[in-house]
PDB file of N, H, CA, C and O in Angstrom:
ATOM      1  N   UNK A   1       7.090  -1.851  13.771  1.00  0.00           N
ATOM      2  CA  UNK A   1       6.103  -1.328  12.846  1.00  0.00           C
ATOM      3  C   UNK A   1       6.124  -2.181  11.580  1.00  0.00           C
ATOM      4  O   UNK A   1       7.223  -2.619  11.240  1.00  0.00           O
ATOM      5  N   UNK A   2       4.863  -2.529  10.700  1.00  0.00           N
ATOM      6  H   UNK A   2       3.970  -2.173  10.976  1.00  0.00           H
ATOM      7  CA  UNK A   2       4.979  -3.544  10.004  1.00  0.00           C
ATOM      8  C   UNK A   2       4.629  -2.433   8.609  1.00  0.00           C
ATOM      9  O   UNK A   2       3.953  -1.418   8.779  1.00  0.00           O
ATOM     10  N   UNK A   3       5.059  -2.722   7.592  1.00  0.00           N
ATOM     11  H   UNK A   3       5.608  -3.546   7.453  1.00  0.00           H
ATOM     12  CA  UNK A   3       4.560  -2.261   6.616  1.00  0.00           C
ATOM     13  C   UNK A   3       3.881  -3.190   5.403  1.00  0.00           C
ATOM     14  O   UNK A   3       4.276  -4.325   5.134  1.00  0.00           O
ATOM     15  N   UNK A   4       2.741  -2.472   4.690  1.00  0.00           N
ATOM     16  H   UNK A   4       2.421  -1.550   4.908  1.00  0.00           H
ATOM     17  CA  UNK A   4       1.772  -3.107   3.889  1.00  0.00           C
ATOM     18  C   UNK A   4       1.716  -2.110   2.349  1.00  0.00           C
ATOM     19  O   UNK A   4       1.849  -0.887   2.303  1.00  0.00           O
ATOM     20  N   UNK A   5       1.545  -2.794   1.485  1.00  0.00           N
ATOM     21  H   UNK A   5       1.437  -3.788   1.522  1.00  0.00           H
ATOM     22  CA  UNK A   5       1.278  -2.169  -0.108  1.00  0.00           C
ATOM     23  C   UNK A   5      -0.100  -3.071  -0.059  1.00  0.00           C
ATOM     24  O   UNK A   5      -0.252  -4.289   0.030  1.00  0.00           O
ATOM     25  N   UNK A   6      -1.243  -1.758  -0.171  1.00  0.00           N
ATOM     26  H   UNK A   6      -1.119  -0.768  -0.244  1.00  0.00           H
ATOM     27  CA  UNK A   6      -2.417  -1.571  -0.874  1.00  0.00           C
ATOM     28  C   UNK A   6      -2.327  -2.882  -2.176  1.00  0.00           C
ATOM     29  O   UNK A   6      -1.472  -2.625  -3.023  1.00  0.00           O
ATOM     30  N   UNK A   7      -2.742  -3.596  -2.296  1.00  0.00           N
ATOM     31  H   UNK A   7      -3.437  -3.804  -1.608  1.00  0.00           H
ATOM     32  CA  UNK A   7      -2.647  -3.974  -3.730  1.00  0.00           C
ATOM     33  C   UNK A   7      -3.898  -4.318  -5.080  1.00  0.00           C
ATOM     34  O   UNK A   7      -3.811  -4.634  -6.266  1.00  0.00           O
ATOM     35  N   UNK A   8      -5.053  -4.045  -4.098  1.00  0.00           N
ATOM     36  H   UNK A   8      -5.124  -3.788  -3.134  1.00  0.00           H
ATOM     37  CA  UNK A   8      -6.165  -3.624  -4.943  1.00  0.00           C
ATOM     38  C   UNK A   8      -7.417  -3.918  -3.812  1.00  0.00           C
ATOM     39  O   UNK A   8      -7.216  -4.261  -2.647  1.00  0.00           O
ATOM     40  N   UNK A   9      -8.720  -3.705  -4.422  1.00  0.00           N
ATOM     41  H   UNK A   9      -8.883  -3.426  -5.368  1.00  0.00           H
ATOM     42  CA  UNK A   9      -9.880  -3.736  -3.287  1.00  0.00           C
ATOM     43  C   UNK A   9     -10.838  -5.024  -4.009  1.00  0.00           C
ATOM     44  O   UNK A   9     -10.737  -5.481  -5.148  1.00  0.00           O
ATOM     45  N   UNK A  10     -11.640  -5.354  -3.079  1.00  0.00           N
ATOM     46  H   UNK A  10     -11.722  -4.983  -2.154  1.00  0.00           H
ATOM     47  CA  UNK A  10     -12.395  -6.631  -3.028  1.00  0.00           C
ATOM     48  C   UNK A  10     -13.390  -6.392  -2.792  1.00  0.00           C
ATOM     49  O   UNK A  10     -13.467  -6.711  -1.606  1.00  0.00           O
ATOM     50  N   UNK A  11     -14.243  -6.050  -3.061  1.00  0.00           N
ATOM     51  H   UNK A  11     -14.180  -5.791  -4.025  1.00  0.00           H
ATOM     52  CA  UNK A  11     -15.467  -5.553  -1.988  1.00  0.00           C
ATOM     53  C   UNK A  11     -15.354  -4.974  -1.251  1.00  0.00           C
ATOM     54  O   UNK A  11     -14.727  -4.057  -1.782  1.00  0.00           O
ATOM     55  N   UNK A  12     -15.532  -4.587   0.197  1.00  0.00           N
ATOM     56  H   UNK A  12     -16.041  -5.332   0.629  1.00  0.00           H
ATOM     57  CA  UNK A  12     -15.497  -4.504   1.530  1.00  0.00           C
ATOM     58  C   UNK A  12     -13.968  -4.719   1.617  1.00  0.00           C
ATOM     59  O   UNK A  12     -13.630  -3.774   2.330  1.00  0.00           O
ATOM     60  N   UNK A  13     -13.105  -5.249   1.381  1.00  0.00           N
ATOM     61  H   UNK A  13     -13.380  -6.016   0.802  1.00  0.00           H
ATOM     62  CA  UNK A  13     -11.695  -5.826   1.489  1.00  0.00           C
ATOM     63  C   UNK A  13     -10.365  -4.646   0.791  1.00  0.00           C
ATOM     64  O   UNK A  13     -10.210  -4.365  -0.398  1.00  0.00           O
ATOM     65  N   UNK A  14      -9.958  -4.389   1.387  1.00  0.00           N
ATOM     66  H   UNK A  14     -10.084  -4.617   2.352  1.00  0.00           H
ATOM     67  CA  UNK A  14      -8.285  -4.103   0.894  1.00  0.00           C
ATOM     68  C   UNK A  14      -7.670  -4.859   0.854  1.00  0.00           C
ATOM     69  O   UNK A  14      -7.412  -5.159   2.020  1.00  0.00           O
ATOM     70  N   UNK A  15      -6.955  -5.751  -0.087  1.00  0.00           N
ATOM     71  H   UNK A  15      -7.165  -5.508  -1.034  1.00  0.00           H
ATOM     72  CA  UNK A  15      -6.005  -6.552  -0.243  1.00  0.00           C
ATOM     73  C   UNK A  15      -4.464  -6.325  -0.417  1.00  0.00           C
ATOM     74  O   UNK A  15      -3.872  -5.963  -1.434  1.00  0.00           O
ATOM     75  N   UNK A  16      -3.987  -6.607   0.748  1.00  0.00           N
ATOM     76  H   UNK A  16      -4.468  -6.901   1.574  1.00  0.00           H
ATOM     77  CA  UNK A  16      -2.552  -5.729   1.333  1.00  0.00           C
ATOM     78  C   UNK A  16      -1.671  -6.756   1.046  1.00  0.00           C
ATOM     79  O   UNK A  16      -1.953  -7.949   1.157  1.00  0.00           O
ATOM     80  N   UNK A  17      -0.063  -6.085   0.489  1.00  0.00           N
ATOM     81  H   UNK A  17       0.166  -5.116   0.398  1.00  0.00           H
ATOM     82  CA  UNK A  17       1.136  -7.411   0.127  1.00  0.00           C
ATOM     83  C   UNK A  17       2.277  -7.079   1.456  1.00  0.00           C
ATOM     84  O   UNK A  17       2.586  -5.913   1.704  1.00  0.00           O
ATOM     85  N   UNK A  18       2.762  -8.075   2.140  1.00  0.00           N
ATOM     86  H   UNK A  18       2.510  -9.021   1.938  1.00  0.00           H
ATOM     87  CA  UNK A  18       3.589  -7.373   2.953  1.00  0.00           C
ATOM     88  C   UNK A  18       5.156  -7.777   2.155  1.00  0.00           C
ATOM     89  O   UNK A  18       5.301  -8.451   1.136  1.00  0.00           O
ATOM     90  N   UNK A  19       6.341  -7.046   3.091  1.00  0.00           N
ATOM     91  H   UNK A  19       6.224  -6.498   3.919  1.00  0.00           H
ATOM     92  CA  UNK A  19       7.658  -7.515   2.069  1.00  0.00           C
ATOM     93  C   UNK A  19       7.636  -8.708   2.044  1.00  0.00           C
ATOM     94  O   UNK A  19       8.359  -9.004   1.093  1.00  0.00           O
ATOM     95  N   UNK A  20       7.178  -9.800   2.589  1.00  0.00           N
ATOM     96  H   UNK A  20       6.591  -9.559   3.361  1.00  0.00           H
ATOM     97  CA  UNK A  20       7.088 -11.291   2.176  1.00  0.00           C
ATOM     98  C   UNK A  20       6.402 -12.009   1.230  1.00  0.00           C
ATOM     99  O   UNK A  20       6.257 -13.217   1.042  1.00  0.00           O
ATOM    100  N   UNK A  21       5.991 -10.975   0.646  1.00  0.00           N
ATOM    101  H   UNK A  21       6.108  -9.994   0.798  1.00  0.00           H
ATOM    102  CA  UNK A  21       4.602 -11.336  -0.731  1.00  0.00           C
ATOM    103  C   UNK A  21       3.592 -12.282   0.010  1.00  0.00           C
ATOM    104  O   UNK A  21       2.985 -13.306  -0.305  1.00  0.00           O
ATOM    105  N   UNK A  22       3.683 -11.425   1.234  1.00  0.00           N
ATOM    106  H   UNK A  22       4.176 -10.593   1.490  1.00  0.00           H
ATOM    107  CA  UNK A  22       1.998 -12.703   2.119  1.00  0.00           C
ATOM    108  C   UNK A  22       0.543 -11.393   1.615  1.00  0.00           C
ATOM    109  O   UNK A  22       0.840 -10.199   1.573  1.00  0.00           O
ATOM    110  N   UNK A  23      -0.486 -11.718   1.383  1.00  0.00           N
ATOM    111  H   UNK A  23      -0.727 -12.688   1.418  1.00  0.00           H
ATOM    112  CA  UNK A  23      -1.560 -11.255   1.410  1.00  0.00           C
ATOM    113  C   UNK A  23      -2.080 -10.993   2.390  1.00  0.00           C
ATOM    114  O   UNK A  23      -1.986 -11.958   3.148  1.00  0.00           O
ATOM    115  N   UNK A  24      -2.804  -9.887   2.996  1.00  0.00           N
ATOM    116  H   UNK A  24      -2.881  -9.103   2.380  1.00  0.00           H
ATOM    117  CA  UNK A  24      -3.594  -9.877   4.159  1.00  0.00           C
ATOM    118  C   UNK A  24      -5.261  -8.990   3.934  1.00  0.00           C
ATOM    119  O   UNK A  24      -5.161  -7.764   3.959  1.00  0.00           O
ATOM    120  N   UNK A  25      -6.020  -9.290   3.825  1.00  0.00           N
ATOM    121  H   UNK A  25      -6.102 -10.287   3.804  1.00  0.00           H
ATOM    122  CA  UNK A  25      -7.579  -8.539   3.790  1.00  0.00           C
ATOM    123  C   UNK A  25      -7.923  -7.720   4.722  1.00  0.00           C
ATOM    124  O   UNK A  25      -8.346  -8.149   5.796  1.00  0.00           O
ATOM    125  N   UNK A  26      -7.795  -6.359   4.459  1.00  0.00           N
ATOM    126  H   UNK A  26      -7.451  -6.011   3.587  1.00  0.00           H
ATOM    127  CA  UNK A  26      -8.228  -5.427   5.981  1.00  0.00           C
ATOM    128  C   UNK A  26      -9.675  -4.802   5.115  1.00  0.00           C
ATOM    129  O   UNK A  26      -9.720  -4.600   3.902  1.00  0.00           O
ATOM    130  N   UNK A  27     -10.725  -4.587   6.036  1.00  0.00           N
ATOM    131  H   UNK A  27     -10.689  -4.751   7.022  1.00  0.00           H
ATOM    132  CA  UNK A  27     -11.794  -3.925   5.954  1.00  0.00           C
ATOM    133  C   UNK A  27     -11.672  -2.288   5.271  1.00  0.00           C
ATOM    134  O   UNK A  27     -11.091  -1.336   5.792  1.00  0.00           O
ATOM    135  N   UNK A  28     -12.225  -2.302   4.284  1.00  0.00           N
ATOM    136  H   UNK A  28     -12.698  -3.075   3.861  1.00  0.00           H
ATOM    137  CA  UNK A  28     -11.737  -0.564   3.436  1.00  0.00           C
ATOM    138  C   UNK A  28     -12.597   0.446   5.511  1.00  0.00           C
ATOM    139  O   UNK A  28     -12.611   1.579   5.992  1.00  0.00           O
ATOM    140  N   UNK A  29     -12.810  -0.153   5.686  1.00  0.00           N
ATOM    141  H   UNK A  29     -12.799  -1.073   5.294  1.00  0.00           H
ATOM    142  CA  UNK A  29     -13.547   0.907   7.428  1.00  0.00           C
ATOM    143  C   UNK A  29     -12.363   1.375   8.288  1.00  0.00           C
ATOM    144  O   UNK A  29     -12.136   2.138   9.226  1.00  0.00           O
ATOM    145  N   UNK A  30     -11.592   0.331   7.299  1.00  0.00           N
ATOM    146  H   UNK A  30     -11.777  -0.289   6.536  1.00  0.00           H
ATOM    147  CA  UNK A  30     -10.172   0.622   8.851  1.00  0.00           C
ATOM    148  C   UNK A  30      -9.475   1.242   8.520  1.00  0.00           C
ATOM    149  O   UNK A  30      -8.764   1.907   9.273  1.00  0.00           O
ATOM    150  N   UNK A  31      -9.395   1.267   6.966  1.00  0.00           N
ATOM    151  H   UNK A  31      -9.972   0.727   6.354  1.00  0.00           H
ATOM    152  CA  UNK A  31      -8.208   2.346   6.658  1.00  0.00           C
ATOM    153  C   UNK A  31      -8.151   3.451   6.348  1.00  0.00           C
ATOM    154  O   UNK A  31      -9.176   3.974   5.913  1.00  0.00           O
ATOM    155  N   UNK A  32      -6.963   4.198   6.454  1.00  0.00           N
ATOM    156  H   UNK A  32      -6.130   3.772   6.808  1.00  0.00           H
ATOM    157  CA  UNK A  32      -7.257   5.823   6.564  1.00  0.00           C
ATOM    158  C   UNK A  32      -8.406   6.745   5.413  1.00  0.00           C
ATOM    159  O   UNK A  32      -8.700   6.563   4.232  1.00  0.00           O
ATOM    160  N   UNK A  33      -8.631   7.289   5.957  1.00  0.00           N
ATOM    161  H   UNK A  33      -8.392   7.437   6.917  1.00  0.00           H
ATOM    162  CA  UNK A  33      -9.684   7.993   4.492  1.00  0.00           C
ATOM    163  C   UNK A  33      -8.514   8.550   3.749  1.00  0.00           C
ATOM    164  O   UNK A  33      -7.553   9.192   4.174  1.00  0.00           O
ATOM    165  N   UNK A  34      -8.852   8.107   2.386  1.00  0.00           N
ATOM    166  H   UNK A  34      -9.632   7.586   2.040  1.00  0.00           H
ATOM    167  CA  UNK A  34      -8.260   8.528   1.409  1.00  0.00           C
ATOM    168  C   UNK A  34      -7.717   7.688   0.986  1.00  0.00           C
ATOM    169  O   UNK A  34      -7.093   7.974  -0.036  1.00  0.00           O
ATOM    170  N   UNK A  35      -7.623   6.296   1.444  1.00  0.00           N
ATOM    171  H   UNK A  35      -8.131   6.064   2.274  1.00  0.00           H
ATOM    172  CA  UNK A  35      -6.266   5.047   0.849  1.00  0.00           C
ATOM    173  C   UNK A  35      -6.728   4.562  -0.101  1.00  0.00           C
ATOM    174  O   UNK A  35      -7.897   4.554  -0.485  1.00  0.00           O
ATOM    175  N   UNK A  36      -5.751   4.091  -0.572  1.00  0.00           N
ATOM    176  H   UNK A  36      -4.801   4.097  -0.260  1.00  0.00           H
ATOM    177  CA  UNK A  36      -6.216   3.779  -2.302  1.00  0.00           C
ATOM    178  C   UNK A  36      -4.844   2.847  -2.792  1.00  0.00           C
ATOM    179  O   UNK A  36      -3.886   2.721  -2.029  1.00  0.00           O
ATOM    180  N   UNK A  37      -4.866   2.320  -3.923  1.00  0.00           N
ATOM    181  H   UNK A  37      -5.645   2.422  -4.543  1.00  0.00           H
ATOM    182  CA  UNK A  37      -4.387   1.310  -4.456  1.00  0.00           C
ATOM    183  C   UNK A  37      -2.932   1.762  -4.742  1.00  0.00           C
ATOM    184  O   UNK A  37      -2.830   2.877  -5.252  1.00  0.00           O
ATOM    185  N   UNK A  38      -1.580   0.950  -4.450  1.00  0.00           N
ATOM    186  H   UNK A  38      -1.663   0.044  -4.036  1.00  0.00           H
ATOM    187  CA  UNK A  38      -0.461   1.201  -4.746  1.00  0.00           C
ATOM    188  C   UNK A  38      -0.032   2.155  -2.711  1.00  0.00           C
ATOM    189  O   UNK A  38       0.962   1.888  -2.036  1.00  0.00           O
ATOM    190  N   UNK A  39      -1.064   3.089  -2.342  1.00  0.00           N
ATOM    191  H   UNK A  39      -1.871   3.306  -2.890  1.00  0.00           H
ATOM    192  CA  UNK A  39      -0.276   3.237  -0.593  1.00  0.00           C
ATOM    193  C   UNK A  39       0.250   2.572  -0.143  1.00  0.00           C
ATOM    194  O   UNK A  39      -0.069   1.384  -0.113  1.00  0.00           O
ATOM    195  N   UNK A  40       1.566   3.187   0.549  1.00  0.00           N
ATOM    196  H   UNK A  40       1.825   4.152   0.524  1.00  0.00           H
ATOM    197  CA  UNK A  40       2.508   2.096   1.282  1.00  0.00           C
ATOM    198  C   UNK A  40       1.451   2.203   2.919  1.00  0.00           C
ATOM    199  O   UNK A  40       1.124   3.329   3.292  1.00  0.00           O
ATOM    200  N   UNK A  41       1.121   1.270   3.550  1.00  0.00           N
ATOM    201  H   UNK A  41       1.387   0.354   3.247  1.00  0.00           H
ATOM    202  CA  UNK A  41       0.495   1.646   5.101  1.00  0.00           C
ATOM    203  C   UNK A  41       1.741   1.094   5.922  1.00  0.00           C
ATOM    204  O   UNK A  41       2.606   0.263   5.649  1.00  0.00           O
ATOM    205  N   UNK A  42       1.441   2.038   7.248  1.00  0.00           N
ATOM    206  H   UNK A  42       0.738   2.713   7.470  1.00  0.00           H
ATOM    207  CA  UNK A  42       2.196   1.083   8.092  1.00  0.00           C
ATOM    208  C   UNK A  42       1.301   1.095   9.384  1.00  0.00           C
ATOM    209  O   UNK A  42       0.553   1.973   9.814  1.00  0.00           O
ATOM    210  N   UNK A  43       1.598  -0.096   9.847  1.00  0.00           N
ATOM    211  H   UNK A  43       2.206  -0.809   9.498  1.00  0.00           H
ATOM    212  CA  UNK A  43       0.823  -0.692  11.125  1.00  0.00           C
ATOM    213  C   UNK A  43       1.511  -0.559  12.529  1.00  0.00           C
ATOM    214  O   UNK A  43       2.475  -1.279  12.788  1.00  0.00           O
ATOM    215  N   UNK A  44       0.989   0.433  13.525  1.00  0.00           N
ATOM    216  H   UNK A  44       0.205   1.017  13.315  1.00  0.00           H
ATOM    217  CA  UNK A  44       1.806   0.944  14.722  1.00  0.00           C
ATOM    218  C   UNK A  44       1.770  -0.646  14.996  1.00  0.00           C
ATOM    219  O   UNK A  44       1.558  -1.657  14.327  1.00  0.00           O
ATOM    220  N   UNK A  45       2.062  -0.359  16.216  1.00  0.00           N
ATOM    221  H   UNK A  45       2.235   0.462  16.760  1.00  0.00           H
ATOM    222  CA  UNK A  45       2.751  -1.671  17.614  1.00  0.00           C
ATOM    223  C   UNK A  45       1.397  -1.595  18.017  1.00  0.00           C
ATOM    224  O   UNK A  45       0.789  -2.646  18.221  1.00  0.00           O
ATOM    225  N   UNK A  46       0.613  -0.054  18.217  1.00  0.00           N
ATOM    226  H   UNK A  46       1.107   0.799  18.050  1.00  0.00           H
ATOM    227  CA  UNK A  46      -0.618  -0.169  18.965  1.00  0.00           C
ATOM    228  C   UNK A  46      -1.811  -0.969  18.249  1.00  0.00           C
ATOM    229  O   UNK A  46      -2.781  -1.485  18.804  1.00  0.00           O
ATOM    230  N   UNK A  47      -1.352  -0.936  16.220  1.00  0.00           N
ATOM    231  H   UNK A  47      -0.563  -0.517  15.769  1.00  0.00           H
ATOM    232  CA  UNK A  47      -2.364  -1.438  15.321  1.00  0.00           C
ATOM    233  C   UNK A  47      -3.106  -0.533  14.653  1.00  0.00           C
ATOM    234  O   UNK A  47      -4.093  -0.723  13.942  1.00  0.00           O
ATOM    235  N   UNK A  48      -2.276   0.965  15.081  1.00  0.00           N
ATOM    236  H   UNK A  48      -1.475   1.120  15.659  1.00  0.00           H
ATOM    237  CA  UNK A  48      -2.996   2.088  14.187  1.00  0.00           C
ATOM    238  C   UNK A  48      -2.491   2.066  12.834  1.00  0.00           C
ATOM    239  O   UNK A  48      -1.263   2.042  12.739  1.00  0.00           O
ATOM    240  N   UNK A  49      -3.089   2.070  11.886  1.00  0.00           N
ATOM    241  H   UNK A  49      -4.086   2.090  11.963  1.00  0.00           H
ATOM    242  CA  UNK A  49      -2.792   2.029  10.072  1.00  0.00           C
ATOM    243  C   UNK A  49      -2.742   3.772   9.958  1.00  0.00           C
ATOM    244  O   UNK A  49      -3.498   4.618  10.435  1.00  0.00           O
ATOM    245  N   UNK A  50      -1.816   3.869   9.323  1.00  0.00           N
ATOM    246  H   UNK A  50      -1.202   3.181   8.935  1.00  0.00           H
ATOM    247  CA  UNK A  50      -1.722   5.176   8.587  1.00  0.00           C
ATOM    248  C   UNK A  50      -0.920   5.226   7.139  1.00  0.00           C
ATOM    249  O   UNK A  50      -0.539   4.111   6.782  1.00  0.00           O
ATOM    250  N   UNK A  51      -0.669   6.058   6.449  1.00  0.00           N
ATOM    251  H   UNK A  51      -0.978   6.964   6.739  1.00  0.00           H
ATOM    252  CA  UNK A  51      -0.434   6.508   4.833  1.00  0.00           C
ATOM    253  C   UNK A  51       0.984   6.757   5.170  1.00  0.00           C
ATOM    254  O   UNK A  51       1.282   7.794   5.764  1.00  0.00           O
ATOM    255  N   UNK A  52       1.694   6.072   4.906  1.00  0.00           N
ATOM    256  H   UNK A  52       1.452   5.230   4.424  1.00  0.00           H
ATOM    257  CA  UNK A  52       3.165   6.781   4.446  1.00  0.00           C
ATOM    258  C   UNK A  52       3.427   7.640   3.287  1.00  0.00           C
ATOM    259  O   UNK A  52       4.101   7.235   2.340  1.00  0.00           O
ATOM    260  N   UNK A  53       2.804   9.063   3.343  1.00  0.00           N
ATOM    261  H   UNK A  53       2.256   9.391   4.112  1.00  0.00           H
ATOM    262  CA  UNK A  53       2.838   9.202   2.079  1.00  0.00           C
ATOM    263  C   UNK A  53       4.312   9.546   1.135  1.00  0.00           C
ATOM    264  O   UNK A  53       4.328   9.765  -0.076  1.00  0.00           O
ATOM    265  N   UNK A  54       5.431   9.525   1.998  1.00  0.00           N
ATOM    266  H   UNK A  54       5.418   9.348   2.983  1.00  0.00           H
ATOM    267  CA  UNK A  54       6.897   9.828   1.490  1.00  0.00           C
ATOM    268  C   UNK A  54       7.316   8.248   0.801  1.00  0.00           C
ATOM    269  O   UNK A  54       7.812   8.173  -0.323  1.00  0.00           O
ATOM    270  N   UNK A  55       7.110   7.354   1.426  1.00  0.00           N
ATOM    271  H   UNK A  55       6.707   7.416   2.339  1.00  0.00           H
ATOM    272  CA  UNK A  55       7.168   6.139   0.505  1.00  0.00           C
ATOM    273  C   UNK A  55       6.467   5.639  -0.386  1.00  0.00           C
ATOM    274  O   UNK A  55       6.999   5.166  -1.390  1.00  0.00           O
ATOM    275  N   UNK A  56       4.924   5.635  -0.183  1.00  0.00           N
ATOM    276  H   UNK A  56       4.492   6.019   0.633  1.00  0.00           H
ATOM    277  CA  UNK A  56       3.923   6.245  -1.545  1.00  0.00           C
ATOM    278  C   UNK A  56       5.020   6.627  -2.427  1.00  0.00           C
ATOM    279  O   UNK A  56       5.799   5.894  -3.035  1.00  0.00           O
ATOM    280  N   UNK A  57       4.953   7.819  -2.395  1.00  0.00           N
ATOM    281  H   UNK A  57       4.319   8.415  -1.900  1.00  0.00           H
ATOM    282  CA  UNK A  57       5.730   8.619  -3.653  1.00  0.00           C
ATOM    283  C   UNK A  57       6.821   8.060  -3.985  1.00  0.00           C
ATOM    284  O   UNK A  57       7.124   8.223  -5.167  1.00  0.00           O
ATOM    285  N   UNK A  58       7.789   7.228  -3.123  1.00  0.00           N
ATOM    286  H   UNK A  58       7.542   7.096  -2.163  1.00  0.00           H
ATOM    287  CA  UNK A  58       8.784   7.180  -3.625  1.00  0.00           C
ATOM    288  C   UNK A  58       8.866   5.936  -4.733  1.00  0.00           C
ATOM    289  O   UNK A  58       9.389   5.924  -5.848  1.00  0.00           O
ATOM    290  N   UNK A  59       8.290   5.099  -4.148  1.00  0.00           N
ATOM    291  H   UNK A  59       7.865   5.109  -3.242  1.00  0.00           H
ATOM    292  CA  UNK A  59       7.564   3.561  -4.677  1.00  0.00           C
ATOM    293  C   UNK A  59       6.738   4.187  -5.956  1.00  0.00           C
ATOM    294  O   UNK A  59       7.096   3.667  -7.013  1.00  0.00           O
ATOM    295  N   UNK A  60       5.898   5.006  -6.073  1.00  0.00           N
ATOM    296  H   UNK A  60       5.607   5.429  -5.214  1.00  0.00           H
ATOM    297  CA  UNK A  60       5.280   5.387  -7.102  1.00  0.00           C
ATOM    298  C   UNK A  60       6.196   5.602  -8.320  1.00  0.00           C
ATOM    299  O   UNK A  60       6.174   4.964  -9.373  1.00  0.00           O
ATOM    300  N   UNK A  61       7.334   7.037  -7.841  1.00  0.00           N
ATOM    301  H   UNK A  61       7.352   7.555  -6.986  1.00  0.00           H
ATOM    302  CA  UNK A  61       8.421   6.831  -9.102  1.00  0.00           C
ATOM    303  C   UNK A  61       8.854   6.216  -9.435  1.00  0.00           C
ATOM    304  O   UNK A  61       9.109   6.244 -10.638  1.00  0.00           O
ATOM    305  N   UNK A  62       9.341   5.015  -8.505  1.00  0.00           N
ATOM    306  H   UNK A  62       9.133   4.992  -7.527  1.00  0.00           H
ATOM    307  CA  UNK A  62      10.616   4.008  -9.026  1.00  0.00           C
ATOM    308  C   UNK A  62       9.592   2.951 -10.167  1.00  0.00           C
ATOM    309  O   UNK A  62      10.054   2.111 -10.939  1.00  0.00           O
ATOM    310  N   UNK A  63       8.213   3.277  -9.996  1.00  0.00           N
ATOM    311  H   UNK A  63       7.838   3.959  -9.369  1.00  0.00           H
ATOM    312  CA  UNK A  63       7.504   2.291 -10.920  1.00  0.00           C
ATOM    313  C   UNK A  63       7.467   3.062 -12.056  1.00  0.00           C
ATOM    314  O   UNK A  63       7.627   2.564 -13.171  1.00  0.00           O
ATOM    315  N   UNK A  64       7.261   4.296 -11.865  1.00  0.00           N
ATOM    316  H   UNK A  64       7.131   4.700 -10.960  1.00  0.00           H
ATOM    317  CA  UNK A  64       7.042   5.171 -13.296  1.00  0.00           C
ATOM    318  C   UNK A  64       8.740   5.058 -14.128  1.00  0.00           C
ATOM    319  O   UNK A  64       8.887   5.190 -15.343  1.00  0.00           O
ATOM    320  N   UNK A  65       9.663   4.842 -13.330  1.00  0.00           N
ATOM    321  H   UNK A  65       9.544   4.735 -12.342  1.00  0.00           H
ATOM    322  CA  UNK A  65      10.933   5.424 -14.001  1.00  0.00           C
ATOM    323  C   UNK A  65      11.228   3.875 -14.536  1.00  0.00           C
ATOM    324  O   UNK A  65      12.085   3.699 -15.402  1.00  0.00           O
ATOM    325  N   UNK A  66      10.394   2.645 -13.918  1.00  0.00           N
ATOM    326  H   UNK A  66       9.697   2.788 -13.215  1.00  0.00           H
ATOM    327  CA  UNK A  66      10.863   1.688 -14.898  1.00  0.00           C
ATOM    328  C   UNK A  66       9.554   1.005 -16.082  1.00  0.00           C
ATOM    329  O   UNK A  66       9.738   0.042 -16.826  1.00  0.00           O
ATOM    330  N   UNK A  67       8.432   1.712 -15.986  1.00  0.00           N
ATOM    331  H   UNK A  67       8.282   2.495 -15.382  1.00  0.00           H
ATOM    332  CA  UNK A  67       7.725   1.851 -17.053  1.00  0.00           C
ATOM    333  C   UNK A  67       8.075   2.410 -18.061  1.00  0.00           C
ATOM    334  O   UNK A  67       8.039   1.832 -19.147  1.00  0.00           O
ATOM    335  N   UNK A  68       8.455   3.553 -17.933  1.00  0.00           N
ATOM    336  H   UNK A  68       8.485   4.023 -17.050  1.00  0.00           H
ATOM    337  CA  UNK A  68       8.889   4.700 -18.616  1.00  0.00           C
ATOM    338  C   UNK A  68      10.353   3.932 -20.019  1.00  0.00           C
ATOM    339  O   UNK A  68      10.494   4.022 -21.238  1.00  0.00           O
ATOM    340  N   UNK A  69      11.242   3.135 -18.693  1.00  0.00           N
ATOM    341  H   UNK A  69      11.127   3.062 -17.703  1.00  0.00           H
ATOM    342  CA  UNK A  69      12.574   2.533 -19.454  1.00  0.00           C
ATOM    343  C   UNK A  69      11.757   1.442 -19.977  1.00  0.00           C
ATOM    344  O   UNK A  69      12.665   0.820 -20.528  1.00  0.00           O
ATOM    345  N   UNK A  70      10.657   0.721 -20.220  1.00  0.00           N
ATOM    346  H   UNK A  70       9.919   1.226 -19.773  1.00  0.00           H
ATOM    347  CA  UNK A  70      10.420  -0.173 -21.183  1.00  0.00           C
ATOM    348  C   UNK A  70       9.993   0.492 -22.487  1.00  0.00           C
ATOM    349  O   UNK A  70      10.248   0.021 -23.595  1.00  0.00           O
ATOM    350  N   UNK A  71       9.477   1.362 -22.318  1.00  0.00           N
ATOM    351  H   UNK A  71       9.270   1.745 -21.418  1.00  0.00           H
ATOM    352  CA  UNK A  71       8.971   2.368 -23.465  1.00  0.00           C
ATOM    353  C   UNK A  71       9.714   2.911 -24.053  1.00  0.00           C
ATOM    354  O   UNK A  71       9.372   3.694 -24.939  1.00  0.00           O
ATOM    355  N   UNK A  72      11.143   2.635 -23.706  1.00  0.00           N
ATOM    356  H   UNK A  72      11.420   1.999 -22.986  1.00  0.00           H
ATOM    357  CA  UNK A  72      12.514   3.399 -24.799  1.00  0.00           C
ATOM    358  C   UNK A  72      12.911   3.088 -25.647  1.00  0.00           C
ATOM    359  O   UNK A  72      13.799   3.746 -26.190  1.00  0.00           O
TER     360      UNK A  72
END
């Protein structure tokens, strides 16, 4: 299973980072309703995309808790 971070939209385009900091462009048609910028996705074996939303969140805090420590 491969995993992808959302990293902003293009038009027609989702622009996805994988852990290798490679870029990849998926069609906003393919991905789950509701995805949006900062979702962790992951990509079955079969090529189904879905929302991790427990790593979402978790990835979400660890950004807020080191925003948060520059602001101290």
């Amino acid at each position: 299973m491969k995993t992808l971070i959302i990293d902003r939209f293009e038009g027609s385009y989702a622009i996805c980072e994988d852990k290798d900091q490679k870029y990849f462009g998926i069609e906003t048609a393919e991905l789950p309703k509701g995805a949006k910028e900062g979702d962790v996705l992951e990509i079955s074996d079969e090529g189904t995309l879905s929302i991790n939303a427990e790593k979402t969140a978790a990835r979400r805090s660890k950004i807020k808790k080191l925003q948060d420590k520059l602001w101290e």
